[in-house]
N, C-alpha and C positions, 0 to 999 in steps of 0.2 A: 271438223264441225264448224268452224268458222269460215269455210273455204263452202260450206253446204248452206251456210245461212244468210252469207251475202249473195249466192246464185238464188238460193231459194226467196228474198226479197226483188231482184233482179228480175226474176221473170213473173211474180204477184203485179209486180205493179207493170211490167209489160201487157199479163195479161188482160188487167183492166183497160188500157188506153184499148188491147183489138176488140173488145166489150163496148165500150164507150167508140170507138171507130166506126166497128162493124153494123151498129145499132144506128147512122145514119144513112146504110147501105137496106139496110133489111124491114126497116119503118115504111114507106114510101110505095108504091107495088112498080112496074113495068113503065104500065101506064099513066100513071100521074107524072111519074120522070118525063114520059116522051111529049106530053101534053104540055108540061111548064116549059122544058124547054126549048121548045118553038115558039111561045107566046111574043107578042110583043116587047111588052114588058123585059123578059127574060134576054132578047135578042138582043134590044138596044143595051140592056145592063152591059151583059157579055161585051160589044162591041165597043162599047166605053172603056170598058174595065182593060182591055187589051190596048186601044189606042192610047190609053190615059200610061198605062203602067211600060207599055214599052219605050213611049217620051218620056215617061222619068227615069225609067233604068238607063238610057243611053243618060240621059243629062248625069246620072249619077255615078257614072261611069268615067263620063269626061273630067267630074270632080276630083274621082275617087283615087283615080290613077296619080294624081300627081302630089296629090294630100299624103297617101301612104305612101309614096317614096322619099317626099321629104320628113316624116314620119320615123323612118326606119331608117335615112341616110345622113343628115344633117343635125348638128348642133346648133341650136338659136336660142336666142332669150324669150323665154316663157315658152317655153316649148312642153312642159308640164302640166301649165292652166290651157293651154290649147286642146292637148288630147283632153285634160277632163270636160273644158267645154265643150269638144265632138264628140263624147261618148256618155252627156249627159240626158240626150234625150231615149237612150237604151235605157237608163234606172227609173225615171218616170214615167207615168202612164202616157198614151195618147193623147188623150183628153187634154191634158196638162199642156204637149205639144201644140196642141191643135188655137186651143186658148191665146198661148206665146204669140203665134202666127197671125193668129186673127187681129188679135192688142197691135202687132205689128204691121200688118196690110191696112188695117182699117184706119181712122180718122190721125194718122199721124204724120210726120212730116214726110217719111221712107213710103208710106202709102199712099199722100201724096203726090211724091217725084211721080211713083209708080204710075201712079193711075194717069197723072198729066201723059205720061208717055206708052197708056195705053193697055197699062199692064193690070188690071182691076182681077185683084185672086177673092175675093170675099163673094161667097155663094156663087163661084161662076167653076165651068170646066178649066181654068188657068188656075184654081184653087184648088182643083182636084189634085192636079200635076205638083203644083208645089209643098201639099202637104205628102203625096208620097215621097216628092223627094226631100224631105227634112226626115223623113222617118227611115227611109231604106238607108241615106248616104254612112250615116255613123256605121250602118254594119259593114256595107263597102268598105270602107275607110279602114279598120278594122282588121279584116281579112287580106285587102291587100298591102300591110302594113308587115302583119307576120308573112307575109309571103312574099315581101320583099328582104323581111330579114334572114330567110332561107337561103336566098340567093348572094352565094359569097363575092364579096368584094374586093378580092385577089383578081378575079374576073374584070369587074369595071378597070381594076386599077392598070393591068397590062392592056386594057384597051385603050386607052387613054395614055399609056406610054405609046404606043403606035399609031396615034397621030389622031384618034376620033376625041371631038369636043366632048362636054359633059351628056350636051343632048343628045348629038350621034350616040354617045356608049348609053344610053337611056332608052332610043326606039329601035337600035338594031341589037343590045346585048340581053339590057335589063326586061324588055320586055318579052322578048321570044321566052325567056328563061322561066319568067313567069306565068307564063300562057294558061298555068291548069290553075292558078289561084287565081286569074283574073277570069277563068270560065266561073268557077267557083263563086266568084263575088258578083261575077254578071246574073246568074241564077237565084241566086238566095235575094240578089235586089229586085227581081222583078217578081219574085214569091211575094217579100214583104209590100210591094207596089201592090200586088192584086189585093193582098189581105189587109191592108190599112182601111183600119173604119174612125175611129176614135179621131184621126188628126182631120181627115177628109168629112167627119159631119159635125164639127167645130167650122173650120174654115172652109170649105165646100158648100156643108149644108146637105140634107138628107131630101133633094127634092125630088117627086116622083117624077121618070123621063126627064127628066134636064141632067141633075147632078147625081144619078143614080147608080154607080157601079157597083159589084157584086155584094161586098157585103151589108152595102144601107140595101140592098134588097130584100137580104136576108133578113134583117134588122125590121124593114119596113112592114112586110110580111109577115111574121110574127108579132108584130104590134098590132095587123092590122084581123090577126088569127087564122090566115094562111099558111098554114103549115106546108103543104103539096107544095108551094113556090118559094118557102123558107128552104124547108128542107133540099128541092135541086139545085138552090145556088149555094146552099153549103157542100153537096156533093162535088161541083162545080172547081170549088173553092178546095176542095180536098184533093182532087185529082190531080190540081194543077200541083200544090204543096207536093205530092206524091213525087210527081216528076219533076220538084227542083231539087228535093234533098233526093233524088235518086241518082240526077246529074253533079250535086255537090258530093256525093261521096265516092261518086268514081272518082271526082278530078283530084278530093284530096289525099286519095290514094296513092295517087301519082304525084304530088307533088313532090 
């Protein structure tokens, strides 16, 4: 009985999500899909959303790799208030995020240096970038943190008795090893890159064709009672989701 009424809750609330899923696929007819998504509007969205999200997944990648291995390898002092400050902006909203960022780019000293040297994130496409990657990097960080701690360190430790430095036994041992958790982390960070709205229309900014990637379109279009062009870039935005948790659970299968 208890074995019947935790499956039997398990697949209620499954079924709702393909209810609540399905109902963005079957709203909408053929035609209105094919029509919004050629628009301009839709194109340039799209085109942002991908240029925007794969420069922050590399940049978060380049972070992320060396954050979770000292993460997962090293003793240092404060190494406690560290992880809770990288995995603080998972428990907060976006918004909240986004807010941080903005306080921080904007009228202060760090904004600034910035701007003196050209780096201006407040309502610009450079705000886009860096509010996705303050939002994806913690889960990176994260994932390849457990998935360096899978990889035993009997391994480093004889490679490094044979003569390779720390780094060598890092990009020829630790990292081949790691390979499906860093597909893993590469995926799910440029999921969350496409799908950030919250941090990207704080410090981005929600403007139509300048700073508009997928989901301030969605956003915009429903506010503006556009459904037909809400609705395809939440399909859009589904698809893509589909095919990174479809790529995360192969890789963590494997790991």
């Amino acid at each position: 009985m208890f074995r019947f009424s935790l499956t039997a809750v398990t697949f209620f609330i499954t079924l709702l999500l393909v209810l609540a899923i399905g109902s963005l696929f079957v709203v909408p007819s053929l035609e209105d899909i094919r029509q919004n998504i050629w628009s301009p509007e839709m194109r340039f969205s799209l085109k942002l959303s991908l240029i925007t999200g794969l420069t922050s997944t590399v940049l978060v990648m380049i972070f992320a790799l060396p954050i979770g291995y000292a993460l997962s390898r090293f003793k240092f002092w404060g190494k406690g208030f560290v992880k809770t400050i990288i995995d603080m902006p998972i428990a907060f909203p976006e918004l909240v995020l986004g807010l941080c960022l903005l306080l921080l780019f904007g009228n202060t000293a760090v904004g600034k240096l910035l701007n003196s040297a050209g780096l201006n994130f407040v309502f610009t496409k450079k705000g886009i970038v860096a509010a996705q990657f303050f939002t994806a990097l913690p889960y990176a960080i994260r994932i390849m943190k457990s998935t360096f701690d899978y990889v035993n360190p009997r391994i480093e430790f004889v490679s490094r008795s044979l003569g390779y430095s720390m780094f060598e036994t890092f990009i020829n041992i630790s990292l081949p090893l790691a390979k499906n958790g860093t597909l893993a982390s590469t995926v799910i960070s440029f999921a969350r890159c496409i799908g950030t709205f919250g941090t990207v229309l704080i410090l981005a900014g929600g403007s139509y064709m300048r700073t508009e990637v997928l989901p301030i379109t969605l956003y915009l279009n429903i506010s503006y009672g556009n459904m037909g062009m809400a609705l395809t870039s939440g399909i859009v935005l589904m698809v893509v989701s589909f095919i990174a948790i479809f790529i995360f659970e192969k890789a963590e299968v494997s790991i």
